[in-house]
C-alpha distance (Angstrom), angle and dihedral (degrees) to the residues before:
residue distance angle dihedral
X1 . . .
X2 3.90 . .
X3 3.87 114.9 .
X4 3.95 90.9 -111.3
X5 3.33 83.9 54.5
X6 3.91 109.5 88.5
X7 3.89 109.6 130.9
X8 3.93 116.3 96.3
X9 3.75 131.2 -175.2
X10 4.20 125.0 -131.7
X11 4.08 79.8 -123.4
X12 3.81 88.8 53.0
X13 3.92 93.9 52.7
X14 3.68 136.0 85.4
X15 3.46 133.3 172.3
X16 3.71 104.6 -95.9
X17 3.98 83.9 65.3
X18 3.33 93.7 97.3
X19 3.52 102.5 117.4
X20 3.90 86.0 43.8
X21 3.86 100.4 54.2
X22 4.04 109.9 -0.2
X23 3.99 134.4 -92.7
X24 3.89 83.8 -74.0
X25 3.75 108.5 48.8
X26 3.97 86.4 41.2
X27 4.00 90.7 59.0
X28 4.23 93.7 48.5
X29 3.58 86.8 44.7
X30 3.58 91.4 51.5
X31 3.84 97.3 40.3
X32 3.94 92.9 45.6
X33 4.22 92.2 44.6
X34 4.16 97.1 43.3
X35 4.21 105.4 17.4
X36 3.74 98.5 51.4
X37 3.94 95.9 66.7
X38 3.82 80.7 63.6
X39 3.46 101.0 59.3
X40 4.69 91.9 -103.1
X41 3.68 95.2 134.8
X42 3.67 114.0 -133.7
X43 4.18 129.7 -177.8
X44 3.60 122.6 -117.1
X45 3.51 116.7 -120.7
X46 4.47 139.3 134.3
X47 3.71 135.0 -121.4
X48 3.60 128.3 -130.9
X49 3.65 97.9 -140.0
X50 3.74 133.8 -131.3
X51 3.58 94.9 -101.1
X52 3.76 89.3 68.9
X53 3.97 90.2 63.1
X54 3.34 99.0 39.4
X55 3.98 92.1 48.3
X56 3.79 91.3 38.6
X57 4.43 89.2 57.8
X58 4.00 88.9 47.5
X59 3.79 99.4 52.8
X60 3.49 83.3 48.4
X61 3.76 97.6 49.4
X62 4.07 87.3 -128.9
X63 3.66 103.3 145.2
X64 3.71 105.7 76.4
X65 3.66 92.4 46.7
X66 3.88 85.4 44.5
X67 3.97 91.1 55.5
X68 4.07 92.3 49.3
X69 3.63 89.8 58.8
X70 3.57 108.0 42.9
X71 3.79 91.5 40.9
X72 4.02 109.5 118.1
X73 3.64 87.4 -13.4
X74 3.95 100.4 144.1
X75 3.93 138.2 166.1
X76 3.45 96.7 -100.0
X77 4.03 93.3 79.4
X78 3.78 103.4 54.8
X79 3.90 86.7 -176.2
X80 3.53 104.6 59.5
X81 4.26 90.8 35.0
X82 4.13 83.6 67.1
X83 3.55 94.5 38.9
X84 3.45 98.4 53.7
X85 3.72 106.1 20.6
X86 3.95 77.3 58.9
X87 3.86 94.3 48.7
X88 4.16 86.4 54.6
X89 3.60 95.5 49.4
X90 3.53 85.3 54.3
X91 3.48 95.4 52.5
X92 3.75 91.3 52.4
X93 3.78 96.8 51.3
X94 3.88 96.0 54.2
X95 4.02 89.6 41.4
X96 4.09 86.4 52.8
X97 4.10 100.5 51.9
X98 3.80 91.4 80.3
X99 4.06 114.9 147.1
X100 3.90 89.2 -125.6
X101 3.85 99.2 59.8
X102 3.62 97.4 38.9
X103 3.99 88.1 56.7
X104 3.58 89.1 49.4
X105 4.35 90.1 48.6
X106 3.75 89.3 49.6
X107 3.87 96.6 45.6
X108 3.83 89.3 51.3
X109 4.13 90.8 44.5
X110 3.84 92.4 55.2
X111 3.47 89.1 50.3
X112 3.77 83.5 46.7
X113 3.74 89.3 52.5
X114 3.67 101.6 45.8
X115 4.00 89.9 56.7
X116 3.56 93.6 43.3
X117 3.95 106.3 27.8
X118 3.72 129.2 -94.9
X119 3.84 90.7 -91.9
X120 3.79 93.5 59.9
X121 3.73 118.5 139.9
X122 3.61 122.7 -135.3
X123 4.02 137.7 -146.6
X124 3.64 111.0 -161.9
X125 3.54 119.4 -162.0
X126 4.05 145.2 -169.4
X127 3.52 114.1 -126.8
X128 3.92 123.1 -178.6
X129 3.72 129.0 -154.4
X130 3.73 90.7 -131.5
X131 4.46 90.9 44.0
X132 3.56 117.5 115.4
X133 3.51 105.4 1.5
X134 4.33 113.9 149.8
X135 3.49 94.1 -94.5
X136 4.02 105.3 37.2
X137 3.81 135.3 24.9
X138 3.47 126.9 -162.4
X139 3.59 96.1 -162.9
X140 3.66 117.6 152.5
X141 3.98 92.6 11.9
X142 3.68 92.8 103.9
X143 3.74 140.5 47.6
X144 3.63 134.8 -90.0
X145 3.52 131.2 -177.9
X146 4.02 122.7 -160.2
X147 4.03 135.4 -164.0
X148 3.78 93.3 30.3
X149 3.70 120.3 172.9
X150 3.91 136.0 174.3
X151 3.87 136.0 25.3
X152 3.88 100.8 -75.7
X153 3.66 100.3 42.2
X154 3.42 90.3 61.2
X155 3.31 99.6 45.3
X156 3.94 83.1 51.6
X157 3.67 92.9 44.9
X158 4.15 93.5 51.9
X159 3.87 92.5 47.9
X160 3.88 91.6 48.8
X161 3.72 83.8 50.0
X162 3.81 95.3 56.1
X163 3.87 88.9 46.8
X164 3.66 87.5 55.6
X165 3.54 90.2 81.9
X166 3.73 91.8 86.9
X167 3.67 98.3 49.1
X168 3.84 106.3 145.0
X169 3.54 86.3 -115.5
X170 3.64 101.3 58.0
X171 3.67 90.7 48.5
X172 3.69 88.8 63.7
X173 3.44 96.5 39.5
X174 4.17 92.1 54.4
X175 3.98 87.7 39.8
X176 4.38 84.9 51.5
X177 4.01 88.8 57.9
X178 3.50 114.9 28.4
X179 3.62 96.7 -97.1
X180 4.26 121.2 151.3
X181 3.40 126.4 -130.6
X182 3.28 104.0 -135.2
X183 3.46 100.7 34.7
X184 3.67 92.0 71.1
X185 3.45 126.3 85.0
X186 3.55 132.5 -161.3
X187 3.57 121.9 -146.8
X188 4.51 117.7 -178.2
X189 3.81 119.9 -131.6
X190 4.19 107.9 -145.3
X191 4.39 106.8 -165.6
X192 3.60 138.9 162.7
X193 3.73 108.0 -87.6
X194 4.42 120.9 -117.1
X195 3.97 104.2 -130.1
X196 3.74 92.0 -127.6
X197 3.53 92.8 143.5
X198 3.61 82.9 74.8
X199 4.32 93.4 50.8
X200 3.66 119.8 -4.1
X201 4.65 155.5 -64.2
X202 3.12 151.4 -161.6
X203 3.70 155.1 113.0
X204 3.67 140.7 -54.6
X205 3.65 117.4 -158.6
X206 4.18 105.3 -167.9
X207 3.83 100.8 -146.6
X208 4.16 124.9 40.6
X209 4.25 109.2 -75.7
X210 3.78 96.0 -155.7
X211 3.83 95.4 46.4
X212 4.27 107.2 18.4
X213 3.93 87.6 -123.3
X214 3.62 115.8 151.7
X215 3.98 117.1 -158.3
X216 3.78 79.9 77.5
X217 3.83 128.4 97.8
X218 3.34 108.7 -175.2
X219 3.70 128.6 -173.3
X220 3.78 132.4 -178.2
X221 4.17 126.6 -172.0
X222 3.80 140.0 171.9
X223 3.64 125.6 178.3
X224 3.63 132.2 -77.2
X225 3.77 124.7 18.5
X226 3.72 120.8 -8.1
X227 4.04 108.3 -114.6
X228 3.29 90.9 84.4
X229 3.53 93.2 65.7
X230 3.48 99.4 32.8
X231 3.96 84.1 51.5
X232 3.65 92.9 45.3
X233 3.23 94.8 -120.7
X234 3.82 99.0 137.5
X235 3.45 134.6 39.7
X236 4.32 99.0 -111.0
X237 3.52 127.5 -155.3
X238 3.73 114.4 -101.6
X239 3.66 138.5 -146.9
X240 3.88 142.8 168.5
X241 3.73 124.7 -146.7
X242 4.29 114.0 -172.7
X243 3.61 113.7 -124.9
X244 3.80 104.7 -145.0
X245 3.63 91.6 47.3
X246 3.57 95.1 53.6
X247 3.63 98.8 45.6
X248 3.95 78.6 53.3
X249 3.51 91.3 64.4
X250 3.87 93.2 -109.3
X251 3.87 92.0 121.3
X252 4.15 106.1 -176.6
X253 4.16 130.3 131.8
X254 3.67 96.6 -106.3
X255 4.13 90.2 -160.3
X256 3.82 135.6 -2.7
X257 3.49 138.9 171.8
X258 3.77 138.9 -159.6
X259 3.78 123.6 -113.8
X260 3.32 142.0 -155.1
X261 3.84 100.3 -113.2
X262 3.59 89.0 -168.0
X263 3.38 102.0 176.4
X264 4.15 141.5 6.0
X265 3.56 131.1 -143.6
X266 3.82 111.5 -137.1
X267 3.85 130.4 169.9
X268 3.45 114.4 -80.5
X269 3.55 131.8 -100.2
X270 4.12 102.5 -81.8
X271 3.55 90.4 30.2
X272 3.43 84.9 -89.2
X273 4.23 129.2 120.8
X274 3.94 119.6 -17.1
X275 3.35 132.4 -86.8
X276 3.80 134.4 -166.0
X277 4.13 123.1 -124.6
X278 3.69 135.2 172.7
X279 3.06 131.6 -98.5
X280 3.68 129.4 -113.1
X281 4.17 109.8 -114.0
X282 4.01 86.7 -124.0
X283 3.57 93.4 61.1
X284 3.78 96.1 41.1
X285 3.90 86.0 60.7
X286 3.53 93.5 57.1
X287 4.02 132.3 62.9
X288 3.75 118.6 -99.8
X289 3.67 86.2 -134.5
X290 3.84 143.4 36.4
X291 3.61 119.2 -131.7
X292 3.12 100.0 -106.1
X293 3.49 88.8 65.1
X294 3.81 95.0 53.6
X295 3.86 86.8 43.0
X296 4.10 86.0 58.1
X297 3.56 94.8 39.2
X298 3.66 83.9 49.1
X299 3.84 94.5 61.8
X300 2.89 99.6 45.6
X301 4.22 97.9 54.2
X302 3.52 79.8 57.0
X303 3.71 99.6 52.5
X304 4.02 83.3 52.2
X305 3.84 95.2 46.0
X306 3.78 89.9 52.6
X307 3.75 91.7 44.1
X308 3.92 97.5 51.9
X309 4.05 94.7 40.0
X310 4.17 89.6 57.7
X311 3.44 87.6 51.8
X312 3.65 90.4 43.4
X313 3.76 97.8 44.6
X314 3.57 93.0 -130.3
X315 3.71 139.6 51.0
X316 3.73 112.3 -64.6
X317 4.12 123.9 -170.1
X318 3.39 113.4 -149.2
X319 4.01 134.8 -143.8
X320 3.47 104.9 -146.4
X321 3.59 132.5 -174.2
X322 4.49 115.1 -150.4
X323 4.05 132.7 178.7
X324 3.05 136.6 175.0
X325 4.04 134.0 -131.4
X326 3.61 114.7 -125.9
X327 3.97 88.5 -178.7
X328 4.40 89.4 60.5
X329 3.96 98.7 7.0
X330 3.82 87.9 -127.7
X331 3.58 117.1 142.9
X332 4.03 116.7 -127.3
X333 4.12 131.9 -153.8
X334 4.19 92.1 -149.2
X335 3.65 90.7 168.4
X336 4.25 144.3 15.3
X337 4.16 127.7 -179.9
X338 3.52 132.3 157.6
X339 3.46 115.4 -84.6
X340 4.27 103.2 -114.3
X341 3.69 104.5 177.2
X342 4.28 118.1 47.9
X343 3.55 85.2 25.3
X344 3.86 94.0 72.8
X345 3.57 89.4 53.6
X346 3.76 122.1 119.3
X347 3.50 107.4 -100.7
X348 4.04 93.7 -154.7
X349 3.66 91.4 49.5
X350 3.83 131.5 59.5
X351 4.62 112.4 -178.9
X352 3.73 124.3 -139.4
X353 3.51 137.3 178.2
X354 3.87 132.1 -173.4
X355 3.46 135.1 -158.1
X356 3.88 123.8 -115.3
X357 3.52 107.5 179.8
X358 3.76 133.3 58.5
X359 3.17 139.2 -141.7
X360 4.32 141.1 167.2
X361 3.81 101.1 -74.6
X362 3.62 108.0 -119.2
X363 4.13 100.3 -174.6
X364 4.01 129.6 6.4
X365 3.90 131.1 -153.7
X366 2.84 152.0 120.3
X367 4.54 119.0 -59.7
X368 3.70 120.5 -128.4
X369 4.18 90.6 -173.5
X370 3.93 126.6 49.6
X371 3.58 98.3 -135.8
X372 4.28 139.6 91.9
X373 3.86 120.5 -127.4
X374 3.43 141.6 166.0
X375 4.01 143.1 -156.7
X376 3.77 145.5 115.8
X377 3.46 117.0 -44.2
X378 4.29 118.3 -114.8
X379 3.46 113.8 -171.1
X380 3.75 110.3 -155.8
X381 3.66 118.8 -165.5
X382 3.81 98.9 166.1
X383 3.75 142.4 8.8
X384 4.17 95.8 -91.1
X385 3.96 87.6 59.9
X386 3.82 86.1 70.2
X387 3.91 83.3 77.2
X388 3.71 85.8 73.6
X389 3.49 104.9 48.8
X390 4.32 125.3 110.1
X391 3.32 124.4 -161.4
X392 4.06 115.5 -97.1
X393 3.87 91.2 30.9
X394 3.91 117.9 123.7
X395 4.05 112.3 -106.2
X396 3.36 116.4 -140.8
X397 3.77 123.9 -174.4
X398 3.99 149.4 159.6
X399 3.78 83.1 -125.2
X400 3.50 134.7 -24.7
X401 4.10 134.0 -120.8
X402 3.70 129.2 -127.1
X403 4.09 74.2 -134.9
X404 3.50 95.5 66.2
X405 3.92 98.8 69.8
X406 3.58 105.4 103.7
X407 4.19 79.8 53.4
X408 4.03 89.6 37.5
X409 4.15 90.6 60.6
X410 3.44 102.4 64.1
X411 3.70 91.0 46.1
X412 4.05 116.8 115.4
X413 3.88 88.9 -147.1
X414 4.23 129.0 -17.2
X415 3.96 114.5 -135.7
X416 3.82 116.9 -169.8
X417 3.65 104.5 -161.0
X418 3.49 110.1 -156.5
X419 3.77 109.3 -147.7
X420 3.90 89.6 -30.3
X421 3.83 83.4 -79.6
X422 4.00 102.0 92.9
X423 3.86 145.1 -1.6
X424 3.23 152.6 -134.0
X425 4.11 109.4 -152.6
X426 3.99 113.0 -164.2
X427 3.63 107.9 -174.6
């Protein structure tokens, strides 16, 4: 590749371009390239590679002034981490806005547009070169921007993207596992969007979350577009479909259960942005999906699982992200990672803990973790009551922020009260 070249194609990616296009970009390419032959649908979309940040921060003579900021800066001082994880993010975005990438984004997005129609929709995500690898994920440390349309919103879009690199989380998150700085690239992934703000998303996990058993695929959805769920911002619907019995041929849901579905994300008014609505009771009451929708869905995170543990050499669970189009009622794969959490768990050994004591119950819901803690209770209502917080105290929020994690760490346990009525606990 020639440095003015920095525009590649799913169909031109493979997994081992990691180091080319990020953990992301590498997976679509993969997906759209191998999965579908095999009937997995998969959107077409390019990557602006690596090569275009790193180039862009060298013209611009951005990483000595890069390495003065970030050096010592830790968690511990939430002040100076938004200062100057701020200041770097700005020095990204102005070092990114060059004449000879933004040629190179529009050229590929009228391409884009002439396969897909001029109308077409965009999602435009961050993808790093260290991002879901098998033993880390960097999932949720970087931005992504959905329902963009026209020439200088993506443009903006890709060059908020690149900045993303310094979100405060991230920063942590390298800090947490050894990562450096500056040795990690971020490349931006630009595909057709999946109208599931007009049906519904979500993600498919192929082995059991709570417990890290794997004869399970289990799926959960809610309506609309899927960062809600992947965010958990909404309480999905669930449901559990038993490996061997499927492979079989005796294709059933072996368990579901009914979410909240609190609220969708839809495009926003002026087809422009997302915004987030309620949902009517009537549809909360119902599934998002039919099962023969999770049964598809189903097959085909098995075709991926088997497909990424040959070329792993071992088995692989996957984290994979689904919607649905409620323009052509096709069901899309938008997004597949190795699963780096329940998969670590011990296979031969399964913890529980119980609760002795009582007490008045203050809030019920429904846990995310398996385990029992106990602390001072901080109520935070916006970002500037993170100021306030200690280490071992009990969060408790409306909703929380991807942003928050540095905060979220030192918490004993995390309660998002929803309207004071119910929780979710993550312990």
């Amino acid at each position: 590749m020639t440095r003015s070249d920095y525009v590649r194609w799913f169909a031109d990616i493979r997994s081992e371009d990691v180091g080319l296009v990020g953990g992301k970009n590498a997976s679509l390419g993969e997906m759209y390239s191998a999965m579908s032959a095999s009937g997995a649908k998969v959107p077409n979309g390019f990557a602006l590679t690596a090569s275009a940040y790193r180039d862009a921060l060298s013209e611009a003579g951005a990483w000595e002034r890069l390495a003065t900021l970030l050096h010592g800066l830790g968690k511990d001082d939430v002040a100076r981490l938004a200062r100057d994880a701020a200041a770097a993010r700005e020095i990204v975005y102005a070092a990114t806005g060059g004449a000879a990438l933004r040629q190179q984004i529009l050229a590929a997005y009228a391409d884009l547009r002439r396969q897909c129609g001029d109308d077409v929709a965009l999602a435009v995500r961050s993808s790093a070169t260290a991002e879901d690898l098998p033993t880390a994920s960097f999932a949720g440390q970087h931005e992504s921007f959905l329902n963009v349309r026209g020439e200088a919103d993506l443009v903006e879009a890709c060059r908020r993207c690149f900045a993303s690199v310094f979100t405060d989380r991230a920063i942590v998150y390298r800090n947490d596992n050894g990562f450096d700085h500056l040795k990690v690239s971020l490349s931006v992934g630009v595909m057709k969007m999946v109208r599931s703000d007009l049906a519904s998303s979500g993600v498919i996990f192929t082995l059991d979350t709570d417990s890290g058993f794997r004869d399970v695929v289990y799926v959960t959805g809610s309506y609309g577009l899927g960062e809600n769920v992947v965010q958990g911002r909404v309480d999905p619907d669930e449901f559990y479909v038993h490996k061997p019995t499927f492979r079989d041929g005796h294709r059933c849901v072996l368990r579901r259960r009914l979410g909240r579905k609190q609220r969708r994300m839809v495009y926003g008014e002026g087809v422009r942005g997302t915004v987030d609505v309620e949902v009517a009771a009537a549809e909360r009451e119902r599934f998002c999906v039919e099962d023969a929708d999770v049964l598809k869905l189903c097959d085909y995170a098995l075709r991926i699982e088997e497909h990424y543990s040959r070329r792993a050499g071992h088995p692989m669970p996957m984290d994979i992200e689904w919607a649905k189009d409620g323009v052509d009622g096709e069901l899309y794969i938008v997004q597949a990672r190795p699963e780096t959490v329940a998969s670590r768990k011990a296979a031969e050994s399964f913890e529980s803990q119980s609760l002795k004591g009582s007490a008045p119950v203050l809030v019920v819901g429904r846990a995310v973790g398996e385990r029992i803690a106990s602390g001072p209770v901080r109520v935070i209502r916006a970002t500037a009551d993170l100021a306030a917080f200690r280490a071992g105290e009990v969060l408790v929020a409306e909703t929380t922020s991807p942003d928050w994690e540095p905060v979220m760490k030192g918490a004993a346990a995390i309660v998002a009260d929803r309207g004071g009525r119910t929780c979710h606990a993550a312990i």
